[in-house]
C-alpha positions in Angstrom: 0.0 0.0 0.0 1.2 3.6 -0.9 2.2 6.0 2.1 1.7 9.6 0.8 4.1 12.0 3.0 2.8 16.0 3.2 4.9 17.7 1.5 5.4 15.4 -1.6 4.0 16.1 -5.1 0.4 14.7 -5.0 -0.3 11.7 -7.6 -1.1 13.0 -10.7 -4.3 11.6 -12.5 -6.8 12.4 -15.5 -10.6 10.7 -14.8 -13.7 11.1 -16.5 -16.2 13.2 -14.6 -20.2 12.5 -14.0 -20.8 14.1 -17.4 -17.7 11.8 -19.3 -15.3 14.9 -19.4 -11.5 14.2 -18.6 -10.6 16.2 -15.3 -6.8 16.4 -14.9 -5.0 16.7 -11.4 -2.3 19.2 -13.7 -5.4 21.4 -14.4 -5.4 23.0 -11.4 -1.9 24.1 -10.7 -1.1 27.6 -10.1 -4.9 28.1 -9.9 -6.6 26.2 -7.2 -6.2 24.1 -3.9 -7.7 21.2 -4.4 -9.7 19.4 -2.1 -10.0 15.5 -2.9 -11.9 13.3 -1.4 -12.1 9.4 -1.6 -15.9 8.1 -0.3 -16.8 4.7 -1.2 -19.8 5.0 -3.1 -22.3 7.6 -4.7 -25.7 7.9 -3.2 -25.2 6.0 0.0 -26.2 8.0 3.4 -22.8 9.0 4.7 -21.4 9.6 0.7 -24.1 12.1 0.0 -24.3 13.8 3.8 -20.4 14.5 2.9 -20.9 15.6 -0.6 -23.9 17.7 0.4 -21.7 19.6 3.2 -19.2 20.2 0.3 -22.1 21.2 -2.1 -23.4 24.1 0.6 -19.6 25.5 1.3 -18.9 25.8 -2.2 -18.8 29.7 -1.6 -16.6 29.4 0.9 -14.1 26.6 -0.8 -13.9 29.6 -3.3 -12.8 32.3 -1.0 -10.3 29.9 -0.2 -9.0 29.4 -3.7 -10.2 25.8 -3.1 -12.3 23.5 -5.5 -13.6 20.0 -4.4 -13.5 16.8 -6.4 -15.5 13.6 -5.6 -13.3 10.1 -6.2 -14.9 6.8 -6.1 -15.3 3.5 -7.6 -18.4 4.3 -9.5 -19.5 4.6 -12.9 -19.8 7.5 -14.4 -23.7 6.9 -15.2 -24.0 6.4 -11.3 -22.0 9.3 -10.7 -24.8 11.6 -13.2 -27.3 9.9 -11.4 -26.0 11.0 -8.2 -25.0 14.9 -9.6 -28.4 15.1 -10.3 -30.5 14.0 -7.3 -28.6 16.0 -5.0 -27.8 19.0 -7.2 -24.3 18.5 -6.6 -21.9 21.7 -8.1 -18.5 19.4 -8.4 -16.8 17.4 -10.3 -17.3 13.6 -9.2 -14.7 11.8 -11.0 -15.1 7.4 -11.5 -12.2 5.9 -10.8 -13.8 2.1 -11.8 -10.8 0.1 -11.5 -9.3 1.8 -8.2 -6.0 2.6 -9.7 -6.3 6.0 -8.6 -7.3 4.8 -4.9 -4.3 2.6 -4.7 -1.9 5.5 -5.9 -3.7 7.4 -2.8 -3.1 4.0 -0.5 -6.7 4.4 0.3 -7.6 1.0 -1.6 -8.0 -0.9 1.6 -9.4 -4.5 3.5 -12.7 -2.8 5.2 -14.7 -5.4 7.6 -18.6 -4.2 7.8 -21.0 -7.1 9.7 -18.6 -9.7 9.5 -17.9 -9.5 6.1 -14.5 -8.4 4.8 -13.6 -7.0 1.2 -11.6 -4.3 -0.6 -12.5 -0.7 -0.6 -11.9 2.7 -0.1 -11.2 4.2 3.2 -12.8 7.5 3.7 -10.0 10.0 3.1 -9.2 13.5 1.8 -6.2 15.2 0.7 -5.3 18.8 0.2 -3.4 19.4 -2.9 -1.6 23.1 -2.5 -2.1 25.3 -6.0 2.0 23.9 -6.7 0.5 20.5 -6.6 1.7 19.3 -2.8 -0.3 17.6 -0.4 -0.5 19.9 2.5 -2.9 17.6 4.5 -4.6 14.3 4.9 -7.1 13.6 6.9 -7.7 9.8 7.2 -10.1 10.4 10.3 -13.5 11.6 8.3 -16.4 12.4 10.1 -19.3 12.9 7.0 -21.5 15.4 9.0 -18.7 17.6 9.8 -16.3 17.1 6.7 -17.2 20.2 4.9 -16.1 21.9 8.0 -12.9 20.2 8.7 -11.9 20.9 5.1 -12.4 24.7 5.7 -10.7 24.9 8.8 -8.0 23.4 7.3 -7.7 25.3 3.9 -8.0 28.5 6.5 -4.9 27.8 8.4 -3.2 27.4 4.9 -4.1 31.0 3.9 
């Protein structure tokens, strides 16, 4: 498994978005923080609690020369699907085969009722406008993510 260190250039990566667009890590440099997010998958009650949080501080992610993007193992039909019922106003990038997840070491063994598989472990990075990661947060609370994120893009600025 891949241990990111702060500091180090963030894994670059080019997805296809809930509308089939490529979205580029590069894109953003010299322009934006980013704010990335791995949940494990779209329209499930914690994964939409967290991307509605991110949804309503879109205002303030901007202030914060900050933009959010969505990672999972979805399709990119499930992903539009997802967009759409909860009016979502970021890119949600599919990431089917997990390559991106294990670049991120956040393709993990979960256990949930017994039962143990591969997944993705709730995590977020923040990717500095030079393309660093600044901070990761492998401790994600969904109700107050949004939050988190802010406070820690603030003590950034």
């Amino acid at each position: 498994m891949t241990v990111l260190k702060l500091g180090n250039m963030a894994p670059t990566f080019t997805l296809l978005n809930q509308a089939g667009e490529k979205v580029s890590l590069k894109e953003f440099r010299g322009s934006a923080n980013v704010v990335l997010y791995f949940y494990p998958k779209a329209m499930t009650p914690g994964c939409t609690v967290q991307a509605c949080g991110l949804r309503d501080s879109k205002k303030q992610l901007a202030k914060l020369d900050a933009v959010a993007l969505g990672l999972s193992p979805d399709s990119v039909k499930r992903l539009a699907k997802f967009e759409e019922k909860e009016s979502l106003n970021f890119d949600l990038l599919a990431d089917e085969d997990h390559a991106i997840a294990d670049k991120y070491g956040v393709w993990d063994l979960k256990k949930f009722m017994g039962r143990e598989y591969m997944g993705i472990v709730r995590s977020t990075f923040i990717i500095d406008k030079k393309g660093r990661l600044v901070r990761i947060m492998d401790k994600v609370r969904t109700k107050t993510h949004h939050d988190d994120v802010l406070d820690l893009l603030k003590d950034l600025s």
